[in-house]
N, CA, C and O atoms as a GROMACS GRO file, in nm:
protein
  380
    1UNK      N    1   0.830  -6.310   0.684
    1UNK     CA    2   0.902  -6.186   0.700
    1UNK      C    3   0.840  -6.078   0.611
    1UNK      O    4   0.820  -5.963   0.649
    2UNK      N    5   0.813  -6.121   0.499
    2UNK     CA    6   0.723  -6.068   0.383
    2UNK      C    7   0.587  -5.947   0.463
    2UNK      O    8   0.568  -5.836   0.415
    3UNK      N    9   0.516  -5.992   0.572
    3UNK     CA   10   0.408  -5.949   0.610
    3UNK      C   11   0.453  -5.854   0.702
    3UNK      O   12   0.370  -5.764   0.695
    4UNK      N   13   0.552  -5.818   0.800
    4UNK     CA   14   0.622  -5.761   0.883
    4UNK      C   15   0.651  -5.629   0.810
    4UNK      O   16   0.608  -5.519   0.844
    5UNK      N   17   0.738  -5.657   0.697
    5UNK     CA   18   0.765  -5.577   0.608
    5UNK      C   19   0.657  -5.464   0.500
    5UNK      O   20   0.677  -5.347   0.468
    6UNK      N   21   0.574  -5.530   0.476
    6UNK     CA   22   0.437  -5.479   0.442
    6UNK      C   23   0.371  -5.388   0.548
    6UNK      O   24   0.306  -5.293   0.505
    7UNK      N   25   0.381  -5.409   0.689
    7UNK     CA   26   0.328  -5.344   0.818
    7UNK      C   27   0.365  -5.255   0.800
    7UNK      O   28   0.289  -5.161   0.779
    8UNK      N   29   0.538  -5.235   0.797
    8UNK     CA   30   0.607  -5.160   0.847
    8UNK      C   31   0.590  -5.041   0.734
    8UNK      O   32   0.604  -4.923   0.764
    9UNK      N   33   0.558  -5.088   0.596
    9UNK     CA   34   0.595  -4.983   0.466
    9UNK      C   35   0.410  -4.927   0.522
    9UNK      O   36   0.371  -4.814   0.493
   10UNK      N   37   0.354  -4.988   0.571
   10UNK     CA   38   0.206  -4.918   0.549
   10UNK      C   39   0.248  -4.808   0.693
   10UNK      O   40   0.205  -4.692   0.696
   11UNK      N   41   0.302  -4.842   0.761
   11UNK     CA   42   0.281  -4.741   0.896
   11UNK      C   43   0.345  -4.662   0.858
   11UNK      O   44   0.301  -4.548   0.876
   12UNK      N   45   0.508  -4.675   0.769
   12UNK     CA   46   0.567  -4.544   0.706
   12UNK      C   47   0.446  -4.462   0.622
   12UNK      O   48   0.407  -4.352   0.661
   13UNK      N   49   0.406  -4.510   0.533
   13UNK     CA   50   0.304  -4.428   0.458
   13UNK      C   51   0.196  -4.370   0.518
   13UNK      O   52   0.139  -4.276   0.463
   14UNK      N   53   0.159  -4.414   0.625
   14UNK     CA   54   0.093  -4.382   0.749
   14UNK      C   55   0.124  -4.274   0.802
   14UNK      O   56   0.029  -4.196   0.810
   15UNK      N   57   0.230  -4.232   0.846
   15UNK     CA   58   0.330  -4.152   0.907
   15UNK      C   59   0.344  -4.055   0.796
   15UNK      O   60   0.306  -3.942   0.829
   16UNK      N   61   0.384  -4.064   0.684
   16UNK     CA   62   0.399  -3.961   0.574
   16UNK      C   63   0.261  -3.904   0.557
   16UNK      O   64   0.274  -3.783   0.576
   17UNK      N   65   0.173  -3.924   0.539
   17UNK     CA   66   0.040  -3.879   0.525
   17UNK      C   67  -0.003  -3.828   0.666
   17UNK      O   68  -0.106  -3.764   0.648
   18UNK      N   69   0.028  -3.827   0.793
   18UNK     CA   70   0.016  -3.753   0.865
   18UNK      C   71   0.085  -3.653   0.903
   18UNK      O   72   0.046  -3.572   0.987
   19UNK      N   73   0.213  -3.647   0.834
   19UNK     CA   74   0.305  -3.554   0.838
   19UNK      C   75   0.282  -3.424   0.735
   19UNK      O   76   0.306  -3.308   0.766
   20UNK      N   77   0.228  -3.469   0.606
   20UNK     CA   78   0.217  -3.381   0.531
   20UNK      C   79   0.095  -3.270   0.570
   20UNK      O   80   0.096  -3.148   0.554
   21UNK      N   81  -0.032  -3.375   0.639
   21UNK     CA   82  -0.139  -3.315   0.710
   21UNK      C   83  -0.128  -3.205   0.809
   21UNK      O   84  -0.199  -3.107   0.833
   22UNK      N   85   0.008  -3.262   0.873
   22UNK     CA   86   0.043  -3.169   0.957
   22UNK      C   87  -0.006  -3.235   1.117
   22UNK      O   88   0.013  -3.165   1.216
   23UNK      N   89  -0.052  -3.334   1.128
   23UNK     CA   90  -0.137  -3.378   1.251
   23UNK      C   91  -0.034  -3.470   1.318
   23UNK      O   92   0.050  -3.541   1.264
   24UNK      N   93  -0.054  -3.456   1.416
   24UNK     CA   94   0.010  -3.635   1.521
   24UNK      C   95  -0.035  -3.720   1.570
   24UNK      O   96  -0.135  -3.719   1.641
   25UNK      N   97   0.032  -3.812   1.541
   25UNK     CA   98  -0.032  -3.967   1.538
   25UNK      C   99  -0.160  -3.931   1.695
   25UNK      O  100  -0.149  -3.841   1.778
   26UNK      N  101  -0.265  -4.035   1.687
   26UNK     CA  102  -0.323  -4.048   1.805
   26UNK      C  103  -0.313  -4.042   1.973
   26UNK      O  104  -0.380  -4.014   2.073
   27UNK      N  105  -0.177  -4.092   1.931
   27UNK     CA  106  -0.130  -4.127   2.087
   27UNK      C  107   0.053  -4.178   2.036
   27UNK      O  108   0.103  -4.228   1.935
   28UNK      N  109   0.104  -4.133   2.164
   28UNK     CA  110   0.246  -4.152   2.178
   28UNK      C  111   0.271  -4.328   2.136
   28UNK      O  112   0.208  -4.416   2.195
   29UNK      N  113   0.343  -4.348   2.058
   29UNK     CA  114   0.372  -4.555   2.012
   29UNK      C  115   0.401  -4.593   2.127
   29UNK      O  116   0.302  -4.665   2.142
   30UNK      N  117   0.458  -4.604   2.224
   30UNK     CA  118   0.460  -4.702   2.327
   30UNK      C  119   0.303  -4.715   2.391
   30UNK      O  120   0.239  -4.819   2.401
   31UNK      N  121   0.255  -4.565   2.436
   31UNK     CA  122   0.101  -4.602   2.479
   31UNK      C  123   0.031  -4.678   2.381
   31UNK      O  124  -0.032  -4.769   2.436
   32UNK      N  125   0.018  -4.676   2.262
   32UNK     CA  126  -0.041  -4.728   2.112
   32UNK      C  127  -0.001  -4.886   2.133
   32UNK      O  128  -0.082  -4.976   2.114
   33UNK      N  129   0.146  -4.909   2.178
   33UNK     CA  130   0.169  -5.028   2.142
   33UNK      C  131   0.149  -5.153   2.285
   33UNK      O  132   0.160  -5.275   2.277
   34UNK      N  133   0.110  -5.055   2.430
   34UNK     CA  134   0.100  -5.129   2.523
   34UNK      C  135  -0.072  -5.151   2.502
   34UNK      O  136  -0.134  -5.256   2.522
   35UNK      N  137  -0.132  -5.008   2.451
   35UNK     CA  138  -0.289  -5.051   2.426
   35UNK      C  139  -0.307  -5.197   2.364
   35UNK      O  140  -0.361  -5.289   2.425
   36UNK      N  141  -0.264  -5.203   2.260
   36UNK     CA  142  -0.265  -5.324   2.166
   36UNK      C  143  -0.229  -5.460   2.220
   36UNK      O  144  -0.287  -5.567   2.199
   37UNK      N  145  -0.124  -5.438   2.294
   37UNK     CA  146  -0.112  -5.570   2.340
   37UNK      C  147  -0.224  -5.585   2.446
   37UNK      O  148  -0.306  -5.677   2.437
   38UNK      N  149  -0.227  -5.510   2.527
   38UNK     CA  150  -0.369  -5.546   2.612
   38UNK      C  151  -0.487  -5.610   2.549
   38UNK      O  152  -0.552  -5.702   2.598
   39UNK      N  153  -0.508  -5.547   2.430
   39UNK     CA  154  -0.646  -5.587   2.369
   39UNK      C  155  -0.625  -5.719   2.360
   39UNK      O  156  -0.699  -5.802   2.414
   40UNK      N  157  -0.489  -5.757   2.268
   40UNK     CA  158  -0.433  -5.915   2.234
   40UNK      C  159  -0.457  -6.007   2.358
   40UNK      O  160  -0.528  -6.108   2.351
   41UNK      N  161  -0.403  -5.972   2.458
   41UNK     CA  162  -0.405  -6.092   2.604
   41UNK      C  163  -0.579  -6.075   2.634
   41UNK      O  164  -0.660  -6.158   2.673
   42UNK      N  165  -0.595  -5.941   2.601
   42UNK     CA  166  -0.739  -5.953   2.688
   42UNK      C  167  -0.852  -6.052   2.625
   42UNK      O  168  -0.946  -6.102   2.688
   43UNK      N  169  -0.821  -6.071   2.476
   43UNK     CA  170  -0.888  -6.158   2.367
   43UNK      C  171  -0.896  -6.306   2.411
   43UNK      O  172  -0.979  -6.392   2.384
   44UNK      N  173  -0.753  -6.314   2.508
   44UNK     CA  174  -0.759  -6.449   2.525
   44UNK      C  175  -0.834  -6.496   2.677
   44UNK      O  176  -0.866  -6.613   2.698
   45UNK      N  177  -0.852  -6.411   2.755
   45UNK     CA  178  -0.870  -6.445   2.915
   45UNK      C  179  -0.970  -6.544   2.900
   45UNK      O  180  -0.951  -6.653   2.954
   46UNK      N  181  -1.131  -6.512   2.798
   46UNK     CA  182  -1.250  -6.602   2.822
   46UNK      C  183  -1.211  -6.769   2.744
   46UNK      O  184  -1.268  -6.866   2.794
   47UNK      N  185  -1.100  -6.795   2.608
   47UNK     CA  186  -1.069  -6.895   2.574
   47UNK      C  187  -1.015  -6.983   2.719
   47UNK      O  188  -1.060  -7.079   2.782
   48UNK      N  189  -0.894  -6.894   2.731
   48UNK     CA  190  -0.790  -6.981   2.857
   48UNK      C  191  -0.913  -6.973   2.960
   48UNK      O  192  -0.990  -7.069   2.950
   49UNK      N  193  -0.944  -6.886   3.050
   49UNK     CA  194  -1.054  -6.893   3.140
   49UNK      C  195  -1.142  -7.041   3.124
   49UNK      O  196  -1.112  -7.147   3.178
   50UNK      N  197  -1.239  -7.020   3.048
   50UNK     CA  198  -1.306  -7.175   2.994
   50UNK      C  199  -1.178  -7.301   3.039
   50UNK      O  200  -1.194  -7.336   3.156
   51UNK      N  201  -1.093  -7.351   2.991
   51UNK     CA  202  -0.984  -7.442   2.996
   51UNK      C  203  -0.992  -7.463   3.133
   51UNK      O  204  -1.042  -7.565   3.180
   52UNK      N  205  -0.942  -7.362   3.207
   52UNK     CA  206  -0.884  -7.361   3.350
   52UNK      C  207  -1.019  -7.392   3.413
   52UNK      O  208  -1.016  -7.472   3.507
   53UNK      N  209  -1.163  -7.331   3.369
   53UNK     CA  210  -1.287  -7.393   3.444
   53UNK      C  211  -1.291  -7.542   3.415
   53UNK      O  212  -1.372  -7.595   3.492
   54UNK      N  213  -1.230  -7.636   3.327
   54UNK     CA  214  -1.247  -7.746   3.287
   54UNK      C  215  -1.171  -7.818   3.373
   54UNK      O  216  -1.186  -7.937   3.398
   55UNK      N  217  -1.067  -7.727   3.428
   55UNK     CA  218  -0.935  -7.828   3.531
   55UNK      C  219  -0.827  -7.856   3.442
   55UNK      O  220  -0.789  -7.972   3.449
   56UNK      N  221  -0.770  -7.789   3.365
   56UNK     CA  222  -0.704  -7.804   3.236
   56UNK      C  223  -0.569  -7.729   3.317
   56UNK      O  224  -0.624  -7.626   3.354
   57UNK      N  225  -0.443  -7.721   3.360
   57UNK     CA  226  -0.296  -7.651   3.346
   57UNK      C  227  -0.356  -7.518   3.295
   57UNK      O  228  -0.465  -7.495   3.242
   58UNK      N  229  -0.251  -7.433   3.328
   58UNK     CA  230  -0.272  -7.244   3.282
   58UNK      C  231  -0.176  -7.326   3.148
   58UNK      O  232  -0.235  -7.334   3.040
   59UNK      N  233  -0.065  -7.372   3.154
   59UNK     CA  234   0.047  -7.371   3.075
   59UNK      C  235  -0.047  -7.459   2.942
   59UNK      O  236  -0.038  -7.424   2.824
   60UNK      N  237  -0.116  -7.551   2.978
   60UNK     CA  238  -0.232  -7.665   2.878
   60UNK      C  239  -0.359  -7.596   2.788
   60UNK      O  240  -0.408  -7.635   2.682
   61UNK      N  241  -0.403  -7.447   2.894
   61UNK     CA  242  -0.499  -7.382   2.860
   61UNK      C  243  -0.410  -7.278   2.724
   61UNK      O  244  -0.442  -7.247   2.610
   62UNK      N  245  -0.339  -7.261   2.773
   62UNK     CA  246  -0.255  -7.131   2.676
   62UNK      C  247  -0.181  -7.174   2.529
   62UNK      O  248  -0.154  -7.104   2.431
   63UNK      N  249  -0.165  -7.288   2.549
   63UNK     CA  250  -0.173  -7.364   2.470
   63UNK      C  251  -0.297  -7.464   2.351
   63UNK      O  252  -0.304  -7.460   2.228
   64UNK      N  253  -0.365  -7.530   2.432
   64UNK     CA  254  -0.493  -7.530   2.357
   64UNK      C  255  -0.560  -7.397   2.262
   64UNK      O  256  -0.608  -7.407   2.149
   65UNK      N  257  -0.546  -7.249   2.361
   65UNK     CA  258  -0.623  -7.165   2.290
   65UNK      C  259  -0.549  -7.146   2.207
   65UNK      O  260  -0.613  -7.122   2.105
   66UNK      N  261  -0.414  -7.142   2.184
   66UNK     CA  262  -0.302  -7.097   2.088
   66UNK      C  263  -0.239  -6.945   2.074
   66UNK      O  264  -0.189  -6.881   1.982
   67UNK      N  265  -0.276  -6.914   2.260
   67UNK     CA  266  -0.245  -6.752   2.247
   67UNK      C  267  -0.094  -6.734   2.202
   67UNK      O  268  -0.080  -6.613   2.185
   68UNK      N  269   0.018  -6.794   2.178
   68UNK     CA  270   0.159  -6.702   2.168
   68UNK      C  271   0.123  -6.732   2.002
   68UNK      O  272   0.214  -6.680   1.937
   69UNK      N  273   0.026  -6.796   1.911
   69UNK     CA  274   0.018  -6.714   1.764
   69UNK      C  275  -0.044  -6.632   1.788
   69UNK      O  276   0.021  -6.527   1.788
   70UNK      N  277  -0.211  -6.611   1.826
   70UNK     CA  278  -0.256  -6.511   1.841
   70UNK      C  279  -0.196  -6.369   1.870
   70UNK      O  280  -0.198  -6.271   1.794
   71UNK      N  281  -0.127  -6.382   2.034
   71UNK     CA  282  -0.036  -6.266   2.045
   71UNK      C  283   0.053  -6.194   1.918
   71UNK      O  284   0.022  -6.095   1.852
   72UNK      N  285   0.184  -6.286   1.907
   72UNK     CA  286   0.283  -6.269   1.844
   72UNK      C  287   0.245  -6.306   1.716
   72UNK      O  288   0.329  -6.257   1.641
   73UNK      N  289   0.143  -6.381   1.635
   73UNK     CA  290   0.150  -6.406   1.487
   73UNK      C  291   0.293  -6.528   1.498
   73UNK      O  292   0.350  -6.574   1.597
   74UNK      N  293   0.314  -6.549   1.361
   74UNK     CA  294   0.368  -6.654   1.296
   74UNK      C  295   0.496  -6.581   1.261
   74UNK      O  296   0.536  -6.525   1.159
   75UNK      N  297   0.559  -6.605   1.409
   75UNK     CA  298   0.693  -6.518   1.389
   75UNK      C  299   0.797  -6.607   1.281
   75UNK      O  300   0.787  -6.727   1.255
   76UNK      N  301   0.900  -6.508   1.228
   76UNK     CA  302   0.989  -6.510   1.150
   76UNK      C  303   1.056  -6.708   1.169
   76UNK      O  304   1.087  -6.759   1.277
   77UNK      N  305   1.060  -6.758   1.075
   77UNK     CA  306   1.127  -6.863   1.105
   77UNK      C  307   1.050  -6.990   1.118
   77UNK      O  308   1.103  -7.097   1.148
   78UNK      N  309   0.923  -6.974   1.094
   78UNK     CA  310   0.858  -7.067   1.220
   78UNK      C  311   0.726  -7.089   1.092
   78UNK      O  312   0.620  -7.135   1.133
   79UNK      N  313   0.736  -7.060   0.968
   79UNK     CA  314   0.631  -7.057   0.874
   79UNK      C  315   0.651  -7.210   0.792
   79UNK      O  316   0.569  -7.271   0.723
   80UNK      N  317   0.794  -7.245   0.827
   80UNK     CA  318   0.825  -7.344   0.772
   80UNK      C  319   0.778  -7.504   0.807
   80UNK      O  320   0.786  -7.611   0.746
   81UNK      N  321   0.712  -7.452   0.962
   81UNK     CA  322   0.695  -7.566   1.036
   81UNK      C  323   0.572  -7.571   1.056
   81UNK      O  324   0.538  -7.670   1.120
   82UNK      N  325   0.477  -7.490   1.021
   82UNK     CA  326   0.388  -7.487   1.017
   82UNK      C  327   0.262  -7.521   0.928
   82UNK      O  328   0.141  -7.527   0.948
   83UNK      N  329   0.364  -7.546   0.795
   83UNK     CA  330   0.348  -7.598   0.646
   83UNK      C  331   0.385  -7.786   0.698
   83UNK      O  332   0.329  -7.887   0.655
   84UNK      N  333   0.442  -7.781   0.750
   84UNK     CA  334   0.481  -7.904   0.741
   84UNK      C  335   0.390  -8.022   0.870
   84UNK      O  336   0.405  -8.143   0.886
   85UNK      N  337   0.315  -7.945   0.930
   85UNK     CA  338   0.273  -7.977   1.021
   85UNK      C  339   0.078  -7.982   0.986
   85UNK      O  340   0.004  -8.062   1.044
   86UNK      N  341   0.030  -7.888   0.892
   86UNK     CA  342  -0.076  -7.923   0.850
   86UNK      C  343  -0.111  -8.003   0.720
   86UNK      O  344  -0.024  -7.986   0.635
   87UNK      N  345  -0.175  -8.056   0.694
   87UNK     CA  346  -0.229  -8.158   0.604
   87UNK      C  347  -0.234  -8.112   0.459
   87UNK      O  348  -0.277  -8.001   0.429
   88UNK      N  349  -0.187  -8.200   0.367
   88UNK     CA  350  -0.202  -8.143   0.256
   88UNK      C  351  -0.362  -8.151   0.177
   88UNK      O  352  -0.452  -8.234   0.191
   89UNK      N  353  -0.354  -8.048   0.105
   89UNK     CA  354  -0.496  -8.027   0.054
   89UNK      C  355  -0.582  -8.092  -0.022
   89UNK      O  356  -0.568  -8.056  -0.138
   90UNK      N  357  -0.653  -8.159  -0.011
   90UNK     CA  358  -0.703  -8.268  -0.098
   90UNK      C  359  -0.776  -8.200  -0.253
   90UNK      O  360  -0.871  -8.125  -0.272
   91UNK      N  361  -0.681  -8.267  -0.343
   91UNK     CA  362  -0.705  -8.163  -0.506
   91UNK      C  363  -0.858  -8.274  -0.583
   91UNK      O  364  -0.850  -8.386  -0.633
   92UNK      N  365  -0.943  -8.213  -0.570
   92UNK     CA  366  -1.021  -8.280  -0.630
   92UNK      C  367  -1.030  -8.270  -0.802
   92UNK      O  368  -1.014  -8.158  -0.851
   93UNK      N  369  -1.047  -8.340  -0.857
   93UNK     CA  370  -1.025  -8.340  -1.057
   93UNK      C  371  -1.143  -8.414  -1.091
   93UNK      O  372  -1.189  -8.500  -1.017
   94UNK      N  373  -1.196  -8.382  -1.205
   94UNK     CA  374  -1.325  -8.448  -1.261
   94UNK      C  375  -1.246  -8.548  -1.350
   94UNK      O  376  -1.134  -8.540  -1.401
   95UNK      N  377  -1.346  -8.648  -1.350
   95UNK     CA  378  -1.286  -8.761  -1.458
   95UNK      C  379  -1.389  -8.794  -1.572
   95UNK      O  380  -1.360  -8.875  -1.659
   0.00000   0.00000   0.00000
């Protein structure tokens, strides 16, 4: 939630510094925010693509590539399971 929050204080400060400039943002936020997601799915077509040339499920391919983190990131809730699901770190010590 921590990183969401950080986004959000940088785009305010973002926003204040273009305000004081006097300028407007690039483009209207919904166009800004449908651009972006395009880029996101479009990142994934050649991963999933490859899969599906293999004979792999769309639902097996989308999965293997791991597009709903890619897309969406490591939504709220879900950081917990994700700790618990990779390996712990092997601490090496001199003797």
């Amino acid at each position: 939630m921590k990183i969401y929050l950080f986004s959000l204080g940088a785009g305010l400060l973002v926003g204040v510094v273009y305000s004081l400039l006097q300028v407007r943002s690039p483009a209207p936020p919904l166009v800004a925010l449908i651009g972006l997601l395009g880029i996101l799915v479009g990142e994934q077509v050649i991963p999933v693509g490859k899969q599906l040339l293999t004979g792999t499920s769309l639902a097996a391919a989308w999965q293997k590539a791991a597009c709903a983190t890619h897309i969406f990131g490591m939504l709220p809730g879900h950081h917990g399971r994700a700790e618990t699901t990779t390996p712990p770190a092997q601490n090496e010590t001199a003797s």
